[in-house]
C-alpha positions in Angstrom: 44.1 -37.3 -27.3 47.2 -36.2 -24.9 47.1 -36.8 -21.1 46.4 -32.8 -21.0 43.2 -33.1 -22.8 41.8 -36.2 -20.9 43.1 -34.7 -17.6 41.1 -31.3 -18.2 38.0 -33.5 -18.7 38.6 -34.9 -15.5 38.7 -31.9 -14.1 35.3 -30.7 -15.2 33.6 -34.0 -14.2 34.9 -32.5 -10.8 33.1 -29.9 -10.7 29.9 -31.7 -12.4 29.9 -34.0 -9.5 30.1 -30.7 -7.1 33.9 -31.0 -5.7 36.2 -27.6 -5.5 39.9 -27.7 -7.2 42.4 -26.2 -6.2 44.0 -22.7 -6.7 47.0 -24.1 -8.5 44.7 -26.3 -11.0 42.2 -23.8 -11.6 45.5 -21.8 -12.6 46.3 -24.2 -14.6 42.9 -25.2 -16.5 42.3 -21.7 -17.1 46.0 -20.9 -18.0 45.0 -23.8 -21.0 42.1 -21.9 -21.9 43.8 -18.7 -22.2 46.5 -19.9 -24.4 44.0 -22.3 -26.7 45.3 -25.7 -25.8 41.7 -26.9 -25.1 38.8 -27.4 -27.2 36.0 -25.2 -28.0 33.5 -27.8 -25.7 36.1 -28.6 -23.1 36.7 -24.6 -22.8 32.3 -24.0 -22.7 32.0 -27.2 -20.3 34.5 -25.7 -17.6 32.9 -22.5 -17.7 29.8 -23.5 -17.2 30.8 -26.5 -14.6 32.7 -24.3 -12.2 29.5 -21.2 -12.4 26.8 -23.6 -11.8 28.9 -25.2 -8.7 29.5 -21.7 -7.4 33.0 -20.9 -7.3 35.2 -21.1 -4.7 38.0 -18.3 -3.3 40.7 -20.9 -4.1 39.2 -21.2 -7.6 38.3 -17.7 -8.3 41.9 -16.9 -7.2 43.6 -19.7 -9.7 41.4 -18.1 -12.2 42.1 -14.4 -11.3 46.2 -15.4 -11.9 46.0 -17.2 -14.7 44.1 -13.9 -16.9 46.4 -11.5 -14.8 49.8 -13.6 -15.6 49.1 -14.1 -19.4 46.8 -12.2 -20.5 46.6 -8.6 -19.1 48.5 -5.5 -20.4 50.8 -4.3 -17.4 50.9 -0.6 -16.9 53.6 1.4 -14.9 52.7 2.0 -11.9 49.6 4.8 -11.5 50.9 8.1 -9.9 48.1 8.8 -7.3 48.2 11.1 -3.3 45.7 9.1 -2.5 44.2 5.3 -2.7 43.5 3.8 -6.1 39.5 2.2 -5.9 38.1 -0.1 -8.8 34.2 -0.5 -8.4 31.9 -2.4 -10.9 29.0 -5.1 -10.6 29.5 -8.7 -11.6 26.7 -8.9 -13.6 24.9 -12.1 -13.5 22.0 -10.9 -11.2 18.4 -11.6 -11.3 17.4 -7.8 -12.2 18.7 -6.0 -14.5 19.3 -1.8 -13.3 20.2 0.9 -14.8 24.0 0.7 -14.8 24.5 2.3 -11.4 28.4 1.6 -11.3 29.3 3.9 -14.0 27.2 6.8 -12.7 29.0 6.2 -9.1 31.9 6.1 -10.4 31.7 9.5 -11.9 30.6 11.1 -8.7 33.4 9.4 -6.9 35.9 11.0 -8.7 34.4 14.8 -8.8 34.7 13.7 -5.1 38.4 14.0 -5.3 38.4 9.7 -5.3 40.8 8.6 -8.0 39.0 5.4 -9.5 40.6 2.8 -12.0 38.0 1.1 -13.7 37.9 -2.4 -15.6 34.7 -3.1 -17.2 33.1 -4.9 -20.1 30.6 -4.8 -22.4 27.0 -6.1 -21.8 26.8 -10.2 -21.2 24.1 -11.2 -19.3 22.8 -7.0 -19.6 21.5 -4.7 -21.7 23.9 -2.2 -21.7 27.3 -3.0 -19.6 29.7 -0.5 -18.3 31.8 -0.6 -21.7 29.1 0.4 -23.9 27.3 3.5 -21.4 31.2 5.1 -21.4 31.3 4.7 -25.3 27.8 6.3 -25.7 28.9 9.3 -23.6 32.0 10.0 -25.5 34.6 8.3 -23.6 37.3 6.2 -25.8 36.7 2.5 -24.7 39.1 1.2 -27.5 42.1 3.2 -26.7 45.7 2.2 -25.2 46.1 1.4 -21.8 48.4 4.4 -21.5 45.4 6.9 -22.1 43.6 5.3 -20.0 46.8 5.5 -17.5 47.1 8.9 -18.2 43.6 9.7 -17.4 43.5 8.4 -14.3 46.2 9.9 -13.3 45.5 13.5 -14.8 41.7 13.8 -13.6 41.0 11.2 -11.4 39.0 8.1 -13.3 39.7 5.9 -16.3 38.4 2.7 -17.6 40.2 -0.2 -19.2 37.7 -2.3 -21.1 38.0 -5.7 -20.2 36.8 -6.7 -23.7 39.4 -4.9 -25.7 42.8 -6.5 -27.6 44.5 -3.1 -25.9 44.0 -4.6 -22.2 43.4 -8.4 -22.7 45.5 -8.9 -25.8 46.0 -12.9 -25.9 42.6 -14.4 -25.6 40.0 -13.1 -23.1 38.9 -10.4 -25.6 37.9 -13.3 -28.1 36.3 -15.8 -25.1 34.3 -12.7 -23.7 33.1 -11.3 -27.1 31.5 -14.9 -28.3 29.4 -15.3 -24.6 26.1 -14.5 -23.7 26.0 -15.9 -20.3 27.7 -15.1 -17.0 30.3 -16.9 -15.7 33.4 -17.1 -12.9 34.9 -14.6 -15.6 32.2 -11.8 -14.6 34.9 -12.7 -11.8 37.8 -13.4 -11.8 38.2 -11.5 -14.9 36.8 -7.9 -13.4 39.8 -8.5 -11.2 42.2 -8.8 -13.3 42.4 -4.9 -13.6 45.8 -3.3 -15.0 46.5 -0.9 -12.6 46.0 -3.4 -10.0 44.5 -1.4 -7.3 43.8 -2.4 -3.6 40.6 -1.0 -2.9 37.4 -2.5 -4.1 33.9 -1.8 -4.0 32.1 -4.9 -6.0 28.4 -5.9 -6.2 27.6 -9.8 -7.1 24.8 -11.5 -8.1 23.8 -13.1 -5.2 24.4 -13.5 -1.1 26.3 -16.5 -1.3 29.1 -14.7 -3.4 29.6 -11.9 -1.3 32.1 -13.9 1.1 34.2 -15.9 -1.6 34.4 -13.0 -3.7 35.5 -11.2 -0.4 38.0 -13.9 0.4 39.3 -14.0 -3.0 40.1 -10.2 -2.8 42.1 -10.2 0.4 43.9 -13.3 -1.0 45.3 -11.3 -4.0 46.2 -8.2 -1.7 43.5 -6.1 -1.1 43.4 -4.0 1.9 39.7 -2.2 2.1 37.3 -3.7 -0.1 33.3 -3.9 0.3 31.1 -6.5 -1.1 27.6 -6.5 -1.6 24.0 -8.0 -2.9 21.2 -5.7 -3.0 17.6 -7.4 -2.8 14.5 -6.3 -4.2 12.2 -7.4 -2.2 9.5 -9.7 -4.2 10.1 -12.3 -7.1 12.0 -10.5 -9.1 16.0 -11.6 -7.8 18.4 -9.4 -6.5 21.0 -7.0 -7.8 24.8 -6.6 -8.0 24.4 -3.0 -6.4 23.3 -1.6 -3.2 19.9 -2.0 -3.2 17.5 1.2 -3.3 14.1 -0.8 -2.6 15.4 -3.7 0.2 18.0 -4.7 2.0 21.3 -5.1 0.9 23.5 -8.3 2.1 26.9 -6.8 2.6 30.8 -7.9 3.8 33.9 -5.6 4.5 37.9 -5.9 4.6 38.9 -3.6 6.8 43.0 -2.7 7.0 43.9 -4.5 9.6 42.3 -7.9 8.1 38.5 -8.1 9.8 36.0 -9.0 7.7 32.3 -7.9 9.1 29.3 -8.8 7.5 25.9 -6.8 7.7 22.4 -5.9 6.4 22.1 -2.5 5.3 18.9 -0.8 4.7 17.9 2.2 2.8 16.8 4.3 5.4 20.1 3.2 7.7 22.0 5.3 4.6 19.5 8.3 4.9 17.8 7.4 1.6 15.4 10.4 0.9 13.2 8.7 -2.3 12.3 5.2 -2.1 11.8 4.5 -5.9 10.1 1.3 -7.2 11.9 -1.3 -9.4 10.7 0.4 -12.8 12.2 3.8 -12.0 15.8 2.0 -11.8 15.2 -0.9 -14.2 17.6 -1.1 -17.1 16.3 0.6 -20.3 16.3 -0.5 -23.9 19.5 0.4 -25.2 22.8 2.7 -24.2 21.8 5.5 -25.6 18.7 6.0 -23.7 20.5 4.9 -20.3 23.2 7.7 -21.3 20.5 10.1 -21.3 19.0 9.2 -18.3 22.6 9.5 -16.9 22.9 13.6 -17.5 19.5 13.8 -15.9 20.8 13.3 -12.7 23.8 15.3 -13.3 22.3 18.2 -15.0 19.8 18.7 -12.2 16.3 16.6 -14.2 16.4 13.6 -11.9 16.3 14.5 -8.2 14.5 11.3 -7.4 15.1 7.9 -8.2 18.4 7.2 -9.9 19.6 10.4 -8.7 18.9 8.8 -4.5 20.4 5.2 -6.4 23.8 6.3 -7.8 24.0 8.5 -4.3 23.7 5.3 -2.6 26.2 4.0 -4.7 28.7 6.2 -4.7 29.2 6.3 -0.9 30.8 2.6 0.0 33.3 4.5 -2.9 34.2 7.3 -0.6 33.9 5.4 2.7 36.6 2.7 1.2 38.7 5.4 -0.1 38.3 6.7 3.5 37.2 10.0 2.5 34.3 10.1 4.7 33.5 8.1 8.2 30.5 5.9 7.0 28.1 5.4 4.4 25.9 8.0 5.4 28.1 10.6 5.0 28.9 9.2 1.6 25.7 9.9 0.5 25.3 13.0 1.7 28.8 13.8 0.1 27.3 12.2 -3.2 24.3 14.8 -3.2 27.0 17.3 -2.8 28.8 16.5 -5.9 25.9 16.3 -8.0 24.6 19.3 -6.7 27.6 21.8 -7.1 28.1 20.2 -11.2 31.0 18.2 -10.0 29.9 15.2 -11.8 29.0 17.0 -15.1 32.3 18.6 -15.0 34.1 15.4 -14.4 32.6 13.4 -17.4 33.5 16.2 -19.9 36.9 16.5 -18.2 36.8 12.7 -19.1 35.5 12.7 -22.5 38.1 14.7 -23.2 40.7 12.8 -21.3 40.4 9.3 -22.7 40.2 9.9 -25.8 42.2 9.6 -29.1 40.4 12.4 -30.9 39.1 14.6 -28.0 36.3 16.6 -30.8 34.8 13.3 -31.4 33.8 12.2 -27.8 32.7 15.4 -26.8 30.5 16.2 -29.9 29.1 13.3 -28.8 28.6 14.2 -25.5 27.2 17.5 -26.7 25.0 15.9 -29.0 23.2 14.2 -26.2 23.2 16.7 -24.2 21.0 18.8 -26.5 18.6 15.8 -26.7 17.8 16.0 -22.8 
């Protein structure tokens, strides 16, 4: 065994025995993983070591670097008038929802918000961001530059964090053989190409919301929000504002502050309380896709329509396109309303795609089935 291999074990003892490394050797460890120079085990143990710990800024940072240095496709820089916004969920939380992110993501941008996504496929879900896009007709396997040139020509892309065209060196492989979360769901979501510097993130629980705050305005955010919705009763919490509860939330604002709050339903001007089946994930991606052009073609007024509304407004109030949450969810209602957000997923079905027939006979398809 080399000194590399027998300090790397030390290193996850470490974080066995509960201690936090440092950025720089969480860099480093990582950086090993990345490039293979670790074993199978050592690579599982520090995975698991550093999640069940809790990761720390410092570490998620080291992490965040070391996938963004080696192993993420660079991009030229995005041509956007206006802020560039990333939002998605950890994952990892104790309830499983419908995937809210994707949805709010779509009304964002038929908002006039332009929105560079970086998702994966389903780990610790039933159906992750990655695989709803793909069953609406969107290319999820195409080159960054589509997904480049869709954000820039309509507003919203997605690069999928699980794909050889974004992650081309190893996280592809380490993500697609894991069934559990881990300081990837992460440090990994922010290792997004077009590098933007406004976030909206859920986690999957309170105690993340300030490192994963503190680890965002470390690597040059300036607006973020962060936030853990609760349900209420036995069954966990959610990485989404919550539609039932309270929601734990913190904020980066420009100038540096960081405020923390609870935020209810109601305080948002939520019109339809639903209960925890109405948004609960469903069985497969098909099925939430469907449930997805309910909203937007007028069927669902109620429950996830009021829960991607909710969602979508900490996406205009970061991008500063409205002066509080409230009015982000009334300007969410609007969008839906007028057939914004219909109009925007076909424009990006047809977008990001390599053969635009495909993705929107597919969209089509499902459309008939509502």
């Amino acid at each position: 065994m080399n000194a590399g291999f027998k300090e790397f074990g030390n290193a996850v003892n470490r974080l066995i025995a509960g201690e936090n490394l440092s950025r720089e050797e969480t860099q480093s460890l990582v950086s090993d993983i990345l490039r293979g120079k670790q074993s199978d085990i050592h690579q599982g143990a520090f995975l698991s070591a550093i999640t069940a710990k809790g990761p720390s800024p410092d570490e998620i940072a080291g992490a965040w670097k070391a996938i963004y240095d080696i192993d993420t496709i660079k991009v030229e820089p995005i041509t956007a008038q206006q802020p560039i916004v990333d939002n998605c969920g950890t994952g990892m939380d104790s309830f499983k929802t419908f995937n809210i992110s994707t949805a709010a993501a779509i009304v964002a941008a038929a908002g006039e918000t332009t929105l560079a996504r970086h998702g994966a496929r389903a780990i610790t879900s039933r159906c992750g961001t990655v695989d709803l896009c793909e069953a609406l007709g969107v290319d999820v396997e195409c080159p960054s530059e589509t997904v480049k040139n869709s954000i820039e020509t309509i507003g919203i892309g997605l690069f999928n964090g699980m794909s050889p065209e974004v992650h081309p060196q190893a996280l592809f492989r380490i993500l697609s053989q894991m069934c559990f979360g881990s300081i990837l769901n992460i440090a990994a979501s922010l290792a997004n190409p077009a590098n933007p510097r406004y976030g909206v993130r859920g986690v999957y629980s309170c105690k993340m919301i300030g490192p994963v705050l503190k680890t965002m305005k470390a690597i040059g955010y300036k607006r973020a929000i962060v936030f853990h919705g609760l349900t209420g009763n036995s069954a966990g919490g959610m990485d989404e504002l919550s539609p039932v509860a309270e929601s734990c939330v913190a904020e980066l604002f420009a100038d540096g502050r960081v405020e923390s709050y609870t935020l209810t339903p109601k305080a948002v001007g939520l019109r339809y309380r639903p209960s925890l089946e109405e948004i609960a994930a469903g069985p497969d991606p098909r099925h939430e896709a469907l449930r997805l052009l309910k909203v937007f073609n007028g069927k669902d007024k109620q429950a996830l329509y009021e829960t991607i509304c909710l969602n979508a407004a900490p996406i205009f109030y970061v991008a500063d396109k409205v002066v509080n949450l409230k009015a982000g969810m009334d300007k969410a209602r609007a969008v839906i309303d007028s057939g914004a957000a219909m109009d925007k997923l076909r424009q990006w079905v047809q977008t990001q795609q390599r053969e635009p027939q495909t993705g929107i006979k597919r969209l089509d398809a499902l459309i008939k089935a509502l």
